[in-house]
C-alpha positions as CSV (number, residue, x, y, z in Angstrom):
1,X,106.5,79.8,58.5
2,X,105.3,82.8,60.1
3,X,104.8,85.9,57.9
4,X,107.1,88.8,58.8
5,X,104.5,91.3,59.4
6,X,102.8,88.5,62.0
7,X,106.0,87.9,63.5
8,X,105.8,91.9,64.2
9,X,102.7,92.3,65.4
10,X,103.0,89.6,67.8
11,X,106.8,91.5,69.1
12,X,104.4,94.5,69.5
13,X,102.1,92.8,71.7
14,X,104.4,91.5,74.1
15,X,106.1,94.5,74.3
16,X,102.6,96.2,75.4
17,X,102.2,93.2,77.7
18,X,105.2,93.1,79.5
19,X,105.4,95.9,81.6
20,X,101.2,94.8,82.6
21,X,102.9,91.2,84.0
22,X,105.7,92.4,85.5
23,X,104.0,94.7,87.7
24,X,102.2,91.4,89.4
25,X,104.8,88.9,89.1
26,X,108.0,88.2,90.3
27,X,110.8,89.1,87.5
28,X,111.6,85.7,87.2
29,X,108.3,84.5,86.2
30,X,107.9,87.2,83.7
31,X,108.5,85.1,80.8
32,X,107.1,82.3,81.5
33,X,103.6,84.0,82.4
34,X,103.9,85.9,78.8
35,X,104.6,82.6,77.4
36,X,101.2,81.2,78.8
37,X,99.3,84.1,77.4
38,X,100.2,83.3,73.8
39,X,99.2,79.8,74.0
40,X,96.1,80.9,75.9
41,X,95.4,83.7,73.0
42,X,96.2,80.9,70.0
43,X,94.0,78.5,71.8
44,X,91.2,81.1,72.2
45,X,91.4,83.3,69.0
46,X,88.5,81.0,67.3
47,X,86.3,81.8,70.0
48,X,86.8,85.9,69.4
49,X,84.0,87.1,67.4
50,X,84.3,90.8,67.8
51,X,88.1,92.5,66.3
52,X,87.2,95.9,68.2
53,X,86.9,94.2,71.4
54,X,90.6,92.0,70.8
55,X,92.5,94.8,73.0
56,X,90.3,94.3,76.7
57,X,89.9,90.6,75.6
58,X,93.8,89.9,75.6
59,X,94.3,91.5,78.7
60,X,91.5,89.6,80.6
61,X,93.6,86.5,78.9
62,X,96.3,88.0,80.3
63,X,95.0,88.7,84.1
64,X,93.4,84.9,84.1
65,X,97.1,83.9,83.8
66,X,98.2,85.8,85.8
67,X,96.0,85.1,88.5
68,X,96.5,81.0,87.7
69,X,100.4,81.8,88.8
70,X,99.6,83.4,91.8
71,X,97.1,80.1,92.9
72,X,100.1,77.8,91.6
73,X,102.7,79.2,93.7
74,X,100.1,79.4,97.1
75,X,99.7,75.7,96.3
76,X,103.9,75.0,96.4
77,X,106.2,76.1,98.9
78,X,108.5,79.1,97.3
79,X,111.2,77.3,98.8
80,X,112.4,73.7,97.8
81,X,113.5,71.3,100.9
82,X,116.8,71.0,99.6
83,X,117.1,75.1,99.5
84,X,115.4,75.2,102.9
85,X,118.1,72.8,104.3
86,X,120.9,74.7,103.0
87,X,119.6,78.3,104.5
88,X,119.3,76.3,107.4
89,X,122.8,75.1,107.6
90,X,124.2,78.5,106.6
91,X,121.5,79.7,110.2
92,X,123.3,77.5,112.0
93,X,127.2,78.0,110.8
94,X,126.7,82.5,111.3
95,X,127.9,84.0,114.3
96,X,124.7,86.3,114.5
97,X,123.1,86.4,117.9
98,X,119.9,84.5,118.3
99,X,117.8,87.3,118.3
100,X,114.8,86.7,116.2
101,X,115.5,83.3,115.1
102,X,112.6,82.1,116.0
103,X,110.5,84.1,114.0
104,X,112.7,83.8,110.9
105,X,111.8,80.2,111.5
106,X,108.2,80.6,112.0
107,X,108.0,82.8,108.9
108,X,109.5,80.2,106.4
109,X,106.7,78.0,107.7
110,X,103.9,80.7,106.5
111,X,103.9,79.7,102.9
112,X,102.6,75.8,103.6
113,X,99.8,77.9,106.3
114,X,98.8,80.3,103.4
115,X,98.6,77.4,100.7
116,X,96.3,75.2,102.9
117,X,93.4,78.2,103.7
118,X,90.7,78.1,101.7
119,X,90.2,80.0,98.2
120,X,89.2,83.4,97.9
121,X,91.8,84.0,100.9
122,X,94.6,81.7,99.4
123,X,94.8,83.9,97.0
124,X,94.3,87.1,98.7
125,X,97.3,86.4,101.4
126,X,99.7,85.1,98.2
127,X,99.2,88.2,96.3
128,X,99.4,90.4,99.3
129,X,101.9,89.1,101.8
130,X,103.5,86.5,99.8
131,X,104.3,88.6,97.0
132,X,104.5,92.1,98.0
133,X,101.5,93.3,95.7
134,X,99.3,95.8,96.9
135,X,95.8,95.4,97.6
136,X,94.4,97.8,95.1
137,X,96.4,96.3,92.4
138,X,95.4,92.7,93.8
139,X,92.1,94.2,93.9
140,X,91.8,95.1,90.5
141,X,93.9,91.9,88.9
142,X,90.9,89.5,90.8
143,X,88.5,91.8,89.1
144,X,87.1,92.7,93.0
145,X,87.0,95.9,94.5
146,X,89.2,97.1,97.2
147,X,87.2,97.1,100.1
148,X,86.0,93.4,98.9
149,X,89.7,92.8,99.2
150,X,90.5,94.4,102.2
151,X,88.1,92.7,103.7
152,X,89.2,89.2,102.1
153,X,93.0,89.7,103.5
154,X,91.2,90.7,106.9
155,X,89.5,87.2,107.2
156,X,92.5,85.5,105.8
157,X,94.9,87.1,108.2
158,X,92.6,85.9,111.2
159,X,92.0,82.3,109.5
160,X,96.0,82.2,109.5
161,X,96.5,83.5,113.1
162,X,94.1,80.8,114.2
163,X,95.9,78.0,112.4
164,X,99.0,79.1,113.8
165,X,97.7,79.1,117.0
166,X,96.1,75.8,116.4
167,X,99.5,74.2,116.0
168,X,101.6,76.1,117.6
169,X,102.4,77.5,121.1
170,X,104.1,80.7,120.1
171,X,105.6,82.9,122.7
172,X,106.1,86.6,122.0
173,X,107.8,89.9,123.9
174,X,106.4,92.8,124.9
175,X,106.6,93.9,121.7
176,X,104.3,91.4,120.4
177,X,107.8,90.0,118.0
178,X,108.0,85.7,118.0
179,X,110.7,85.3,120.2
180,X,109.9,81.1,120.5
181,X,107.8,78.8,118.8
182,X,107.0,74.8,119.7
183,X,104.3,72.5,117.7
184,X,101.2,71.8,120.6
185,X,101.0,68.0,121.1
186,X,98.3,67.3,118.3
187,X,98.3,70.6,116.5
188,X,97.9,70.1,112.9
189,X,100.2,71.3,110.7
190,X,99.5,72.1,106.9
191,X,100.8,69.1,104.3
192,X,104.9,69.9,103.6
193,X,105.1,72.0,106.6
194,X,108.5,71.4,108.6
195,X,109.4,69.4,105.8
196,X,106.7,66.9,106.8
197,X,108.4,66.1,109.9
198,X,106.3,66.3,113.1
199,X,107.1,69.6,114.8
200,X,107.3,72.7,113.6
């Protein structure tokens, strides 16, 4: 059984960790990305030689989780095909105009074109675009600095552009907004894009 005084200690820590993860993941993940801290600082405590350095060592524990989230969601779809299907039947049932379907379209696509570039600017594009964190705080939970960053989203965001463009004839207004959108005979589209099926 755990002592009560352990039991306290470890409340104390979580409670210092919490607000740290959910300032980089969603609140729905919060728990479970605290939960994988723990195990990682049980599984890891043997290996901790130096007591005065326990504080910055948890929170790299903690950051190397939290960056193994971020690389596990660019590898899945945030949306399940069952999900997608029903947001797509609900599209189809509303007595919206079309206006800017298209791109609504193309843009529940981006997820499987962001999971298929190439690490570091996977997870530069998930942390950025996918998830709404900043580049400074996406910056400092890679352990980069910001202009490394910047830079990284810069390359990823022309990498993506040219895979879109790669599989897809996209047509835009003079605004530059997606107003249509068809798969080029032959373009290659990312694995569980489309749900698999051959256009886009």
């Amino acid at each position: 059984m755990i002592e009560p005084a352990l039991r306290g200690a470890w409340r104390e820590l979580a409670a210092r960790l919490r607000p740290f993860v959910a300032r980089r993941v969603a609140d729905a993940d919060v728990d479970d990305v605290l939960q994988d801290i723990f195990v990682r600082i049980q599984r890891g405590l043997d290996q901790l030689r130096d007591d005065q350095r326990f504080g910055p060592w948890v929170y790299q524990v903690a950051r190397s989780a939290i960056i193994d989230h971020h690389r596990a969601l660019a590898r899945r779809p945030p949306i399940a095909a069952d999900a997608a299907e029903e947001v797509e039947s609900a599209d189809a049932a509303s007595t919206l105009d079309d206006d800017g379907d298209a791109a609504r379209e193309l843009a529940a696509q981006l997820a499987h074109f962001v999971a298929a570039l190439p690490s570091p600017y996977r997870e530069a594009l998930t942390l950025t675009e996918l998830e709404g964190i900043t580049q400074k705080d996406a910056a400092e939970l890679l352990g980069i600095s910001l202009s490394g960053m910047k830079s990284r989203v810069q390359r990823g965001r022309a990498r993506l552009r040219a895979m879109l463009a790669a599989c897809c004839e996209i047509t835009c207004d003079t605004r530059g907004r997606v107003i249509d959108y068809a798969r080029r005979p032959g373009g290659e589209a990312p694995a569980g894009c489309c749900g698999g099926e051959g256009a886009c």
